[in-house]
C-alpha positions in Angstrom: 43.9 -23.9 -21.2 45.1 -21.0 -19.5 43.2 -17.4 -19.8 45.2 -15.1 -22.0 43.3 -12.6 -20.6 44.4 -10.8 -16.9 42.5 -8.2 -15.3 44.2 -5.9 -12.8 42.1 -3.7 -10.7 40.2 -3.6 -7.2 37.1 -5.5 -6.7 34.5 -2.9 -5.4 35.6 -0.5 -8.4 32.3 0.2 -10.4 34.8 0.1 -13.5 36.6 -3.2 -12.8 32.8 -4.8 -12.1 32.0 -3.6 -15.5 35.0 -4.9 -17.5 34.7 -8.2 -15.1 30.5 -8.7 -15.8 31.2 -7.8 -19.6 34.5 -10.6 -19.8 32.1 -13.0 -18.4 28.8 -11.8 -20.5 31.5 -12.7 -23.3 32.5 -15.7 -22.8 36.5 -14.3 -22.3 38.5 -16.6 -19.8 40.0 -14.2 -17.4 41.8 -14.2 -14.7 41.7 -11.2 -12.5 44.4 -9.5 -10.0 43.1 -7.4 -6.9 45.5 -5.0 -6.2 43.9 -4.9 -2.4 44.8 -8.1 -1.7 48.3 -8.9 -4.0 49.4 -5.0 -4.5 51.2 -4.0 -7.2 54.4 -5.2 -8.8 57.2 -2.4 -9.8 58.3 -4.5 -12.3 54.6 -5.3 -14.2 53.9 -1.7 -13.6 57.4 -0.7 -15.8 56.2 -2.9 -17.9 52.6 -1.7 -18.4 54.4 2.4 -18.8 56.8 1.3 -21.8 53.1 0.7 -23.2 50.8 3.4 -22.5 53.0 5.7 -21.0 52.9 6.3 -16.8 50.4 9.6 -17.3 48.0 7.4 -19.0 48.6 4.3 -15.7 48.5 7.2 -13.0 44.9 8.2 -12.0 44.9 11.5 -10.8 41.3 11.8 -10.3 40.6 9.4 -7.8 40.3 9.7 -3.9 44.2 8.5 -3.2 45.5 10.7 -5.8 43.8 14.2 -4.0 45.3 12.8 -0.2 49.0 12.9 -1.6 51.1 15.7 -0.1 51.6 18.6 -2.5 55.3 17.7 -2.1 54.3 14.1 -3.5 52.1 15.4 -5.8 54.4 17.8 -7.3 57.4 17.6 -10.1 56.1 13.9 -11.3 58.3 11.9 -13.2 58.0 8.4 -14.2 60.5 7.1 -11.7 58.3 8.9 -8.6 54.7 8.1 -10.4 55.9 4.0 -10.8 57.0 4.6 -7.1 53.9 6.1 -6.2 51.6 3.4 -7.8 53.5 0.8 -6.4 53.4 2.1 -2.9 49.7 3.6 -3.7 48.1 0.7 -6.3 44.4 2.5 -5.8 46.7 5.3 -8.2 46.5 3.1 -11.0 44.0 3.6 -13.9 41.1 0.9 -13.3 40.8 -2.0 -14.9 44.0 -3.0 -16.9 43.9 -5.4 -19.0 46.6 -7.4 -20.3 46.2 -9.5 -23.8 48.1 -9.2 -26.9 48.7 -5.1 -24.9 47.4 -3.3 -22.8 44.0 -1.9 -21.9 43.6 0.7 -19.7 39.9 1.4 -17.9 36.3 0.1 -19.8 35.1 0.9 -23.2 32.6 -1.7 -24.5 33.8 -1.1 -27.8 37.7 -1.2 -27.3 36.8 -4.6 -25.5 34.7 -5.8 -28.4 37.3 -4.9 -31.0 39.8 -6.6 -29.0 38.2 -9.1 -28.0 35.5 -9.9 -30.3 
């Protein structure tokens, strides 16, 4: 049977090692993406922004977010965040998950209502 569960994220990020450890603690097949290694398609990420919105998929807290010019930084719109992410895939929110929607980042109790 195939996992109806995929997890997107990068593998030595604390969050994504939580959201993996709790999948597996759980018994959920997964299957999990490492942006590192296979980046990040413009397509899935248009996708994932008709869902939860491109402010919510954009991480501006993180390390890659704060080394963007100010020019790159400034005036964001969906078009140059999805542009951005796709070039830049550390700049999306860690982990999502895709199921019946999306799941953005780890909350033991979103997962367990979701998944549980």
């Amino acid at each position: 049977m195939t996992p109806s569960v995929h997890i997107y994220g990068i593998k030595n990020c604390s969050t994504v090692k939580k959201a993996l450890t709790w999948l597996t603690e759980h018994n959920i097949s997964h299957v999990f993406h490492d942006f590192k290694k296979e980046g990040a398609n413009k397509e899935k990420l248009a996708e994932w922004i008709k869902q939860v919105g491109w402010e919510a998929l954009l991480n501006k807290r993180g390390t890659t977010f704060r080394k963007l010019s100010d020019e790159e930084k400034e005036n964001l719109t969906q078009e140059k965040a999805l542009s951005l992410m796709t070039e830049h895939p550390t700049l999306i929110k860690r982990p999502v998950i895709e199921n019946s929607g999306v799941i953005l980042g780890f909350s033991e109790n979103v997962y367990t209502e979701n998944f549980l």
